[in-house]
C-alpha positions as CSV (number, residue, x, y, z in Angstrom):
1,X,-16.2,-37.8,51.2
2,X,-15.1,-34.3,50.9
3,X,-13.3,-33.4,47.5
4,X,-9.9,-32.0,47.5
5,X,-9.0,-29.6,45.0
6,X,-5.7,-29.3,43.6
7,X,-5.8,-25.5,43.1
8,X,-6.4,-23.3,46.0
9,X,-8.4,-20.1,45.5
10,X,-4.9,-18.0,45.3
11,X,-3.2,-20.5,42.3
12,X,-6.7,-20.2,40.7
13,X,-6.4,-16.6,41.0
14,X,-2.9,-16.4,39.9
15,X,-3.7,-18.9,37.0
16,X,-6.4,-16.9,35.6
17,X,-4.5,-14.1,35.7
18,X,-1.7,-14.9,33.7
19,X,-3.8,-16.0,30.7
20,X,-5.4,-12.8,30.6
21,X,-1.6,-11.2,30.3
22,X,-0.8,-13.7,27.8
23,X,-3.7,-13.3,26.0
24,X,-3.1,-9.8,26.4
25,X,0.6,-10.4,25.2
26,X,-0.1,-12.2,22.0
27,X,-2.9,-9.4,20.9
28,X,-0.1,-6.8,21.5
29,X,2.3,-8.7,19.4
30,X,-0.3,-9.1,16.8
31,X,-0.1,-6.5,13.4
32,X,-2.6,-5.3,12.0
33,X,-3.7,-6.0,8.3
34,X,-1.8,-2.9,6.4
35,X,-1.8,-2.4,3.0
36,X,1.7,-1.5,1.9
37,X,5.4,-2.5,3.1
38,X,8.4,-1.2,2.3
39,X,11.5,-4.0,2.2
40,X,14.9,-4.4,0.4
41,X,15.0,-7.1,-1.7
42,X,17.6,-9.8,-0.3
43,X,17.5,-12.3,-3.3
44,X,21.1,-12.7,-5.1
45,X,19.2,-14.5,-7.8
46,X,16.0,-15.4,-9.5
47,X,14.6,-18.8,-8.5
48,X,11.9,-19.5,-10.2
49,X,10.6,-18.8,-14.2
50,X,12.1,-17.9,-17.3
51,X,15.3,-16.4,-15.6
52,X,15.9,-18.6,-12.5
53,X,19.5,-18.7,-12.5
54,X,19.7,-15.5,-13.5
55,X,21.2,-12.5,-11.2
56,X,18.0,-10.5,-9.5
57,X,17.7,-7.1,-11.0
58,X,16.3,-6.1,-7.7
59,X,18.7,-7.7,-5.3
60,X,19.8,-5.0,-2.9
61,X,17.1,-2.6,-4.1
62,X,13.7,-0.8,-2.1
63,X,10.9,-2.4,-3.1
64,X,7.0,-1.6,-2.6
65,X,5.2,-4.1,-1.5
66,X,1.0,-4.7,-1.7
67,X,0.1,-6.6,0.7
68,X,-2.5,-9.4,-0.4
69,X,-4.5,-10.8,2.8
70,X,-7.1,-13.7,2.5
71,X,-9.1,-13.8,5.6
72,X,-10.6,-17.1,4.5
73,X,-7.6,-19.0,3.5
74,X,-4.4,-17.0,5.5
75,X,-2.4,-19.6,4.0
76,X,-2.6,-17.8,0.7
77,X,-1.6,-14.6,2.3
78,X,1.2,-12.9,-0.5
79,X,2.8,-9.8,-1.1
80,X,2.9,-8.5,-4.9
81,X,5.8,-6.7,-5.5
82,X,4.8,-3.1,-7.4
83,X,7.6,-1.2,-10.1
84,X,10.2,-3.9,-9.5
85,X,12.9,-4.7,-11.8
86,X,12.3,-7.2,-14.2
87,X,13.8,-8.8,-17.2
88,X,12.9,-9.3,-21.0
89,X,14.7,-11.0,-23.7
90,X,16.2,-14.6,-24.1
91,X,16.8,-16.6,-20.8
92,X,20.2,-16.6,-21.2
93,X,20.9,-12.8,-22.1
94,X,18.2,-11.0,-20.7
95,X,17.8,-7.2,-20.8
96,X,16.8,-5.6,-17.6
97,X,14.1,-2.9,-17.1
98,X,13.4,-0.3,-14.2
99,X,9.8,-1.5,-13.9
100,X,7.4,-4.3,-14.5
101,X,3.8,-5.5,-15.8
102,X,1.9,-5.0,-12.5
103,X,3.7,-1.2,-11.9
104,X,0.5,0.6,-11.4
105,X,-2.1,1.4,-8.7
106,X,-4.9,0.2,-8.8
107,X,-3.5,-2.9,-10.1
108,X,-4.5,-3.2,-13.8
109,X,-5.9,-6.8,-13.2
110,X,-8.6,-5.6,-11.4
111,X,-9.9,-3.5,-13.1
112,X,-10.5,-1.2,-10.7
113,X,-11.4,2.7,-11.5
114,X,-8.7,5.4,-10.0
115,X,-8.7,6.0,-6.5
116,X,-10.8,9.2,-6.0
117,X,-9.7,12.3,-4.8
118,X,-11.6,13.7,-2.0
119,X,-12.8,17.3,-0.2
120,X,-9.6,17.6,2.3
121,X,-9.2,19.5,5.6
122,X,-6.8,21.3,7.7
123,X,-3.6,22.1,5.6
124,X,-5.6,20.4,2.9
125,X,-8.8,22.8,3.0
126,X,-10.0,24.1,-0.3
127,X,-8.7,20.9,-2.2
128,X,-8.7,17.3,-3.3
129,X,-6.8,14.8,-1.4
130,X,-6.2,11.2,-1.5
131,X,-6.3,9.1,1.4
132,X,-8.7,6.2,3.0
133,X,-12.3,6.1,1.6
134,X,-13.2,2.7,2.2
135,X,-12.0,1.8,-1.9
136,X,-9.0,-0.7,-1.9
137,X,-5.5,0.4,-2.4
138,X,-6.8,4.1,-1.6
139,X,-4.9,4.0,2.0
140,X,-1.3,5.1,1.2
141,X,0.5,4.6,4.3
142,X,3.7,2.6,4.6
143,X,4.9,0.3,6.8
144,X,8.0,-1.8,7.4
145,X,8.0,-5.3,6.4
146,X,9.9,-6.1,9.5
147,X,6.1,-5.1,11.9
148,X,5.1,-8.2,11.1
149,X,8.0,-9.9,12.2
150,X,7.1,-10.3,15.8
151,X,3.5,-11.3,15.2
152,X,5.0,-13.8,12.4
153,X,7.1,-15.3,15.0
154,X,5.5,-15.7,17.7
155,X,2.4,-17.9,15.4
156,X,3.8,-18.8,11.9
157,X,0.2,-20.3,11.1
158,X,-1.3,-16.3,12.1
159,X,-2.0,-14.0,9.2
160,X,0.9,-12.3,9.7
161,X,3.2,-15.6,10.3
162,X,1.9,-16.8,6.6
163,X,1.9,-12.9,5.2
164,X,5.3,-12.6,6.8
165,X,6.9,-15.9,5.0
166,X,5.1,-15.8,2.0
167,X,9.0,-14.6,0.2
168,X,11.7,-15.1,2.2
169,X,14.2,-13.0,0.3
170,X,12.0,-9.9,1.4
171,X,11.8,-10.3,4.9
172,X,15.3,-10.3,6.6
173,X,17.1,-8.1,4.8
174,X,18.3,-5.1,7.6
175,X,17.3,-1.1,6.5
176,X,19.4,0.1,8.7
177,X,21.0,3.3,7.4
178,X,17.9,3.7,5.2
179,X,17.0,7.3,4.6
180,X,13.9,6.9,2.2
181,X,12.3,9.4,-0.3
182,X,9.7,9.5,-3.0
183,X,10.7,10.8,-6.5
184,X,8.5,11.9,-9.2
185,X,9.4,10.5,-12.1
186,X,6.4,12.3,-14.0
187,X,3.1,13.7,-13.2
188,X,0.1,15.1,-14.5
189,X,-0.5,18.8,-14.2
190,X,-2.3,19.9,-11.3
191,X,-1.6,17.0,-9.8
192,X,0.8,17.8,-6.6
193,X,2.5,15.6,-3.7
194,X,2.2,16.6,0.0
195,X,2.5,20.3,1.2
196,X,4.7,21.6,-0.4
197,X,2.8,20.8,-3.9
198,X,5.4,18.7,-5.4
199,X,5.1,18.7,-9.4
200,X,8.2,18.4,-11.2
201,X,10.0,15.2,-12.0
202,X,13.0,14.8,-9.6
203,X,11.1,16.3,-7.0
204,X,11.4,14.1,-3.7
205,X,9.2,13.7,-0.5
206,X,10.9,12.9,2.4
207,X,9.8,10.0,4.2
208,X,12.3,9.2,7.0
209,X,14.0,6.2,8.8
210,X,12.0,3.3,9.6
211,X,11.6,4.3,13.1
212,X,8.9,7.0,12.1
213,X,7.3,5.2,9.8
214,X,3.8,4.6,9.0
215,X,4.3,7.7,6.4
216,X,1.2,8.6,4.1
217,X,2.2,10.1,1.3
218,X,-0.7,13.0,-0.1
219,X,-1.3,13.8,-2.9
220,X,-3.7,16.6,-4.1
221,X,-5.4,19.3,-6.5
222,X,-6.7,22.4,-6.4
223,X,-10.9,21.8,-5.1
224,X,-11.7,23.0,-9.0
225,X,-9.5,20.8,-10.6
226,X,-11.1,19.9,-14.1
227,X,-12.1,16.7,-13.7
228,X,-10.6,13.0,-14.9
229,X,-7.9,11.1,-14.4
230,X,-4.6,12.8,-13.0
231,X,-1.3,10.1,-12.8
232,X,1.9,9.9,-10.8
233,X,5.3,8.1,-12.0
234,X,7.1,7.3,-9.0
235,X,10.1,5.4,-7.2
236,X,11.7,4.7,-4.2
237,X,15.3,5.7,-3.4
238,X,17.9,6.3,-0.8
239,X,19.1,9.5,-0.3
240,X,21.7,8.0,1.9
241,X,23.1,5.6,-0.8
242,X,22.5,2.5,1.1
243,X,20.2,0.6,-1.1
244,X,19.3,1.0,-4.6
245,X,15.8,2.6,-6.1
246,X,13.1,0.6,-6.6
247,X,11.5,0.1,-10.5
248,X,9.4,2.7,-11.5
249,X,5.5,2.5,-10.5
250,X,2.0,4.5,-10.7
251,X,-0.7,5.9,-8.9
252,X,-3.9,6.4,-10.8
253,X,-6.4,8.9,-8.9
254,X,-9.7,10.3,-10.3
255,X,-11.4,13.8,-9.7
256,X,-15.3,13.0,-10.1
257,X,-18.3,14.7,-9.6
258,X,-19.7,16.3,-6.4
259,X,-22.5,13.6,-4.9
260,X,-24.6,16.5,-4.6
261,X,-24.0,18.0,-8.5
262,X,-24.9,14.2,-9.4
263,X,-28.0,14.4,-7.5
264,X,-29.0,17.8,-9.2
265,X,-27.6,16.8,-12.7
266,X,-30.4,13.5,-12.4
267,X,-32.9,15.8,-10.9
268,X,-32.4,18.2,-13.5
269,X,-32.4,15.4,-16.3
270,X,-35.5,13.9,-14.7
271,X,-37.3,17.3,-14.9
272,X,-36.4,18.1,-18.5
273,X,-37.7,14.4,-19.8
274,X,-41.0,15.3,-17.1
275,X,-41.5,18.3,-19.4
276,X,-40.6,16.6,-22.6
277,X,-43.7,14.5,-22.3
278,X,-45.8,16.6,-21.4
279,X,-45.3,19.0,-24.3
280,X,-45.7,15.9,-26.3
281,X,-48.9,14.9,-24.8
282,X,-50.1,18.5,-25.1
């Protein structure tokens, strides 16, 4: 008995092709893993802890965001929030500060060494920059909360779906209007930010409305900066007096040793210990 398929050669055709687009439309749709979001928070009050109750010192404010993915368990996707607001005192009369316990980067809890500063190029030639070298937290750039919307919606249970919902009072809140900047609260000399070699508290970088946004912020020394450890004091504001600044927060960076001066230093080192025994064997 001949067999009679229910898809001709064309509807097979046809059919394959439209998973590929929709394959093709759900990897579009899909964001990428970034580090750091920028959001307004869009919580009246505190809902949870010592204060819940308790009107949220950061309601209406710019808040930095560090993304936290699990690629084993997406479900425990979370953002921490970094120089938020928080409150101190008794529960019913708290006192608010302008930043927080986990205000600096690297986060303190992991006990992670400074992000190092490294040989730059272009604009940058002939100094220290920061920027991606494989070390967590080192890749500055910043994103809206609201790219992961579409992914989020679109699959819920994704990365991004569970990323995205992880705090609903960050996510809806509209930026429209939002003309962002980054202030310098303090720095350490010889440390600057972007080309202009920002350096004084007050000074503000630019970053623009959300449209043009990723923005990576720089920041840089001279390429015979002493080294150590060199520290920015930072916030977030509005220079269009839409939302509020976000809580004060830090960058930690780190000028180290060349590889190569290492290499010599232990070569050097090796040679001197070399000679050492052998004036002590002679």
């Amino acid at each position: 008995m001949r067999k009679i398929s229910i898809f001709s050669g064309s509807t097979l055709a046809r059919f394959a092709l439209a998973l590929v687009m929709l394959s093709a439309t759900a990897a579009s749709v899909r964001a990428a893993e970034h580090n750091y979001y920028l959001t307004v928070d869009g919580r009246p009050t505190l809902t949870s802890g010592t204060y819940t109750g308790q009107a949220n010192p950061n309601s209406g404010r710019l808040t930095l965001l560090y993304a936290h993915w699990n690629d084993a368990t997406p479900s425990s996707n979370h953002f921490h929030g970094i120089g938020v607001y928080s409150l101190t005192g008794p529960a019913a009369t708290p006192t608010v500060l302008d930043t927080n316990g986990n205000n600096r980067l690297p986060e303190t809890y992991t006990a992670q060494a400074p992000l190092t500063l490294q040989a730059g190029a272009g604009a940058y030639a002939g100094k220290l920059v920061s920027g991606e070298n494989g070390e967590h937290y080192s890749d500055l750039s910043l994103y809206s909360i609201h790219d992961l919307a579409a992914a989020a919606t679109l699959n819920p249970t994704s990365p991004e779906g569970y990323m995205y919902n992880s705090n609903a009072g960050y996510k809806n809140t509209p930026m429209t209007g939002l003309n962002p900047a980054l202030e310098i609260v303090s720095i350490s000399p010889g440390l600057n930010l972007g080309q202009a070699g920002l350096n004084q508290p007050g000074d503000r970088l630019a970053i623009g409305g959300e449209a043009s946004w990723p923005f990576e912020p720089v920041f840089w020394t001279d390429g015979s900066a002493a080294l150590g450890v060199y520290s920015a004091s930072l916030r977030l504001v509005d220079q269009a007096n839409v939302f509020g600044s976000s809580g004060t927060f830090h960058v930690d960076f780190a000028v180290v040793p060349e590889p190569a001066s290492v290499g010599m230093a232990l070569i050097a080192g090796l040679g001197f210990l070399v000679a050492t025994y052998r004036w002590r064997r002679g």
